[in-house]
C-alpha positions as CSV (number, residue, x, y, z in Angstrom):
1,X,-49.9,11.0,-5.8
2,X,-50.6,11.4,-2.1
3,X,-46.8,13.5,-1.5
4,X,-46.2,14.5,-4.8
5,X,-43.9,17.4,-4.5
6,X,-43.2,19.9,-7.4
7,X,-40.0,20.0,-9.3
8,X,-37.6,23.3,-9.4
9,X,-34.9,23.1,-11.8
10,X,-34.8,19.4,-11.8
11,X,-34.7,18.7,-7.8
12,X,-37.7,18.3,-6.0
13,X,-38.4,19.1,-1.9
14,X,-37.4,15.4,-1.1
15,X,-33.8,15.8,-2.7
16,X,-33.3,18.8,-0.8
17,X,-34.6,17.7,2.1
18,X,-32.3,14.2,1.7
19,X,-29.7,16.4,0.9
20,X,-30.4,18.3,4.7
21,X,-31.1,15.1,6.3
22,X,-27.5,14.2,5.2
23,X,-25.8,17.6,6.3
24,X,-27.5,17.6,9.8
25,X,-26.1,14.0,10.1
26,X,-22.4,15.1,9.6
27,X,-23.3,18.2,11.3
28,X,-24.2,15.8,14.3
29,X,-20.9,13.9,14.3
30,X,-18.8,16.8,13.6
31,X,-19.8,19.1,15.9
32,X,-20.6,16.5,18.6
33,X,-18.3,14.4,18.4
34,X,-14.7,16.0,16.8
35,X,-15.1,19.3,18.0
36,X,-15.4,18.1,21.1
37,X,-12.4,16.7,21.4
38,X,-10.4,19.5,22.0
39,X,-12.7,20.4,25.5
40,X,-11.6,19.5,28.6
41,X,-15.3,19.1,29.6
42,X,-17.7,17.8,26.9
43,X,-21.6,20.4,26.3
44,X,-24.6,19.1,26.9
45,X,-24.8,18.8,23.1
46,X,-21.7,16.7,22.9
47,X,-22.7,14.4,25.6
48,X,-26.0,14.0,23.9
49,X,-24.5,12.9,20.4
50,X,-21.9,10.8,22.1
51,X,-24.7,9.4,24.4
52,X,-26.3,8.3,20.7
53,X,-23.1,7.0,19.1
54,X,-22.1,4.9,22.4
55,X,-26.0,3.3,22.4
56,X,-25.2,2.2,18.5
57,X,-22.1,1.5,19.0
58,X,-22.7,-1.0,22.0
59,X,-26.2,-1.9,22.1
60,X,-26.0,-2.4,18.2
61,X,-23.1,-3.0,16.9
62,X,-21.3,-5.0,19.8
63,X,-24.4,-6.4,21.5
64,X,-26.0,-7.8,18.5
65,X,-22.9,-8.6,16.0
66,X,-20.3,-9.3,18.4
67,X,-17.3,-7.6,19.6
68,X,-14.9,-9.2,17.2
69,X,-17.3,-8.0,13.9
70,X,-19.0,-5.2,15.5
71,X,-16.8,-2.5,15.1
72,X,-16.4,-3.4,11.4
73,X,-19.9,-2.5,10.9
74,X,-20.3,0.2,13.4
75,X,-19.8,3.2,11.3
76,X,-22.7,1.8,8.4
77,X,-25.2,1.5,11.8
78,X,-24.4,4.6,12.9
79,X,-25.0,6.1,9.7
80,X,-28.2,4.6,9.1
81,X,-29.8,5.1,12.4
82,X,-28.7,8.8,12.6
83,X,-30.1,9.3,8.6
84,X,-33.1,7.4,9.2
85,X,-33.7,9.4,13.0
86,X,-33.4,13.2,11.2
87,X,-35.3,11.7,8.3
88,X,-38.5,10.3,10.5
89,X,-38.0,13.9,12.6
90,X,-39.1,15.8,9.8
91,X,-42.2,14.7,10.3
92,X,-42.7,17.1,12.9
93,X,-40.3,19.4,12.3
94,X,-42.6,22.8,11.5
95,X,-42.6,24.3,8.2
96,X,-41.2,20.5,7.3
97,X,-43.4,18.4,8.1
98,X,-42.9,15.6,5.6
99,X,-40.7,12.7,6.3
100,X,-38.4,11.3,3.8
101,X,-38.8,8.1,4.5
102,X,-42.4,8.3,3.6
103,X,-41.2,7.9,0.3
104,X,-40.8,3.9,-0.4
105,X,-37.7,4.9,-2.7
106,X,-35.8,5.9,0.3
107,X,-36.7,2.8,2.7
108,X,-35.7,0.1,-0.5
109,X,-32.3,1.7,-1.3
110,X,-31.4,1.6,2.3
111,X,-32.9,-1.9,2.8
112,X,-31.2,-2.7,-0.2
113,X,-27.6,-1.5,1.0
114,X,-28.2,-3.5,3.8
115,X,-29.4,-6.8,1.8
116,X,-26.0,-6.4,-0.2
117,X,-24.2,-5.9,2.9
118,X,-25.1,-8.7,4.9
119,X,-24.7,-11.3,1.5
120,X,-21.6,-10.0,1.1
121,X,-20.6,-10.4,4.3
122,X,-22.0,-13.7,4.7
123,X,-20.0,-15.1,1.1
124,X,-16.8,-13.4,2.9
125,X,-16.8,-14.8,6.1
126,X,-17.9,-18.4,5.3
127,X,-17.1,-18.9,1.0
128,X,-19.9,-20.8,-0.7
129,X,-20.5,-22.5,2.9
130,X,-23.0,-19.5,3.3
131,X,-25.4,-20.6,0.6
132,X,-25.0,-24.2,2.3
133,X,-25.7,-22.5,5.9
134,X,-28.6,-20.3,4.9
135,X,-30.3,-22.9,2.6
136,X,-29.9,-26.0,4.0
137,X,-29.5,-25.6,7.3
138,X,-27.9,-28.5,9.8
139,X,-29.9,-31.2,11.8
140,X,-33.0,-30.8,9.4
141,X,-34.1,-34.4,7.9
142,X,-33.0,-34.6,4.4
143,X,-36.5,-35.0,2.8
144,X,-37.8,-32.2,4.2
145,X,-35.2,-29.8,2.6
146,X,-37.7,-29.7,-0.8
147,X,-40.0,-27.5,1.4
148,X,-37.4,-25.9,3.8
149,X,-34.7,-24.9,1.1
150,X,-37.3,-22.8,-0.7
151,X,-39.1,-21.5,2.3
152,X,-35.0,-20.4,3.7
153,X,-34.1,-18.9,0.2
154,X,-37.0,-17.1,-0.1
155,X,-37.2,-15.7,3.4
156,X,-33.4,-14.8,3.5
157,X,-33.1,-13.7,0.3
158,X,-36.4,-12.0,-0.8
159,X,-38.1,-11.1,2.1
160,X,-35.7,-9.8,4.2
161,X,-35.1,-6.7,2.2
162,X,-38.8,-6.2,1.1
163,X,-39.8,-6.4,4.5
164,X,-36.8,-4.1,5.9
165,X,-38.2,-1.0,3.6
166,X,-42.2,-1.9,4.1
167,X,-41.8,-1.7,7.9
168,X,-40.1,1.7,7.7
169,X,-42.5,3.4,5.1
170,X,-45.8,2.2,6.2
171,X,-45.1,3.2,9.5
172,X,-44.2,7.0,8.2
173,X,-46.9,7.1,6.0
174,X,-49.4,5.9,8.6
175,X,-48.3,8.4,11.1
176,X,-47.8,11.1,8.8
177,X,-51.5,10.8,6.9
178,X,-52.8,10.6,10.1
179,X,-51.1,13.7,12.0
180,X,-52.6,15.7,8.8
181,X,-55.9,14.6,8.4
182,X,-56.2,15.5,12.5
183,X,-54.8,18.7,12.3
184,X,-56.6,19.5,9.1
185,X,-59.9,18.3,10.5
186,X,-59.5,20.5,12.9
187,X,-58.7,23.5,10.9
188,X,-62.0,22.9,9.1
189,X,-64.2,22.7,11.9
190,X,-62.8,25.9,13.9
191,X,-63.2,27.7,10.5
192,X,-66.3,27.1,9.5
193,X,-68.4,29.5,9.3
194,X,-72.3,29.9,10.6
195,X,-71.1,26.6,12.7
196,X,-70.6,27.8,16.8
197,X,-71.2,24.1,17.5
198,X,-68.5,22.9,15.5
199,X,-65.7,24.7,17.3
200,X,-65.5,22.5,20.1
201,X,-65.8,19.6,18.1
202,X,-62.3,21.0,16.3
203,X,-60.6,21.8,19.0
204,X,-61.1,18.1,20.7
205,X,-59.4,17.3,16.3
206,X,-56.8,19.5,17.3
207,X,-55.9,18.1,20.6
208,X,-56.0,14.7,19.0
209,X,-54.1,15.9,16.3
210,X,-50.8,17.2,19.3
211,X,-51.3,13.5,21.2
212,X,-50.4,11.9,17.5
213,X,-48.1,14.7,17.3
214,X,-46.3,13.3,21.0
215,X,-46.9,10.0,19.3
216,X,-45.2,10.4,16.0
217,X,-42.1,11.7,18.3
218,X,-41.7,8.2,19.9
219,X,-42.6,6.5,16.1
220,X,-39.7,8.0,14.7
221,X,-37.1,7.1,17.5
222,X,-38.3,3.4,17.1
223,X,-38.5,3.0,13.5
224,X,-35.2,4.2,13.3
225,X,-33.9,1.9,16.2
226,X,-35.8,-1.0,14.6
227,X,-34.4,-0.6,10.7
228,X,-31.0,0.0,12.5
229,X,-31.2,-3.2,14.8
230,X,-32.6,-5.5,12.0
231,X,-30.4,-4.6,10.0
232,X,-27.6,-5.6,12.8
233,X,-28.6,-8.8,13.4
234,X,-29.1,-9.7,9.4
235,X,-25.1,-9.0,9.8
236,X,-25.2,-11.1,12.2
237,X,-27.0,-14.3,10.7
238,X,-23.9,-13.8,8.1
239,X,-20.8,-13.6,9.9
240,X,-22.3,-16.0,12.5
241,X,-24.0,-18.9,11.1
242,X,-24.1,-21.1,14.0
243,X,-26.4,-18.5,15.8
């Protein structure tokens, strides 16, 4: 298996490194955001996590669910986006270098707390009327509900959680196989030996390898908006039918 990792005493390096992607996370909050409570003056630091907690909280949360829902869901976005943001990091994070959410485990169970989220929400909010919203949805002619029904059930139901996880880890894996076949590449080539000619043609690898690098940076940040913004506005089909 392409990240196969070994196992020490039961937990492998993904465990421990969801187990560190977790700790930074309240690490983030704590020190960011409760500890600076008691300055007059916010850091730098604390102005940066806030920064990242007022963007979720209004551009996410509030902008996309609503004002009167929003909040409700806030602290679940915020969670997820902050997980999923460390997680891609590791990527290029030296002496890391894998993320987590390479690993399609990872993706599905959060795709899959979101799925169970947004149903939920949906059969609180409107009752059975949900499955009446979603499924058979107003001003369509009657016959036609024999191909849109199915096409609406699958698509809420099915899809939306399959394709919430897919978009996440192919994206990771892409970047991630990529960034270390570059880098690799151009280890080979500067190494080899009785080959002067080949130097140059690992270095140009090399620099390829720190513009994916850059690249990957950017990836992560909008992955982890993405998941965290899809997953916002599933909310928000559920709690809002009408929209």
């Amino acid at each position: 298996e392409l990240f196969e990792l070994p196992f020490v005493g039961g937990v492998n390096r993904t465990i421990l490194l969801i187990a560190l992607a977790a700790i930074i996370v309240v690490a983030l909050l704590y020190f960011g955001i409760v500890r600076q409570k008691s300055r007059l003056i916010p850091s730098k630091f604390g102005a940066f996590v806030e920064s990242l907690v007022s963007f979720v909280r209004d551009e996410i949360a509030i902008g996309i669910i609503g004002p009167e829902h929003g909040l409700k869901y806030f602290p679940w976005l915020l969670s997820v986006f902050l997980f999923v943001l460390v997680g891609n990091l590791f990527e290029v994070t030296p002496f890391i270098n894998f993320p987590i959410t390479s690993r399609i485990a990872i993706p599905a169970f959060l795709a899959l707390l979101t799925w169970v989220i947004f149903v939920v929400s949906g059969f609180k909010e409107q009752g059975f009327g949900y499955l009446k919203e979603s499924l058979f949805p107003p001003g369509v002619p009657k016959p036609l509900y024999l191909l849109v029904t199915p096409i609406e059930f699958v698509s809420t139901f099915l899809v939306r959680p399959f394709s919430l996880a897919v978009r996440l880890f192919a994206n990771l894996v892409a970047g991630h196989v990529m960034l270390s076949l570059l880098l690799v590449s151009g280890w080979v080539f500067i190494s080899a030996q009785g080959g002067i000619a080949k130097i140059p043609i690992g270095f140009g690898w090399f620099a390829l390898g720190i513009g994916i690098f850059v690249f990957e940076i950017i990836v992560a940040m909008l992955q982890a908006y993405i998941f965290t913004l899809l997953s916002a506005v599933y909310v928000q089909t559920s709690v809002h039918p009408e929209h």
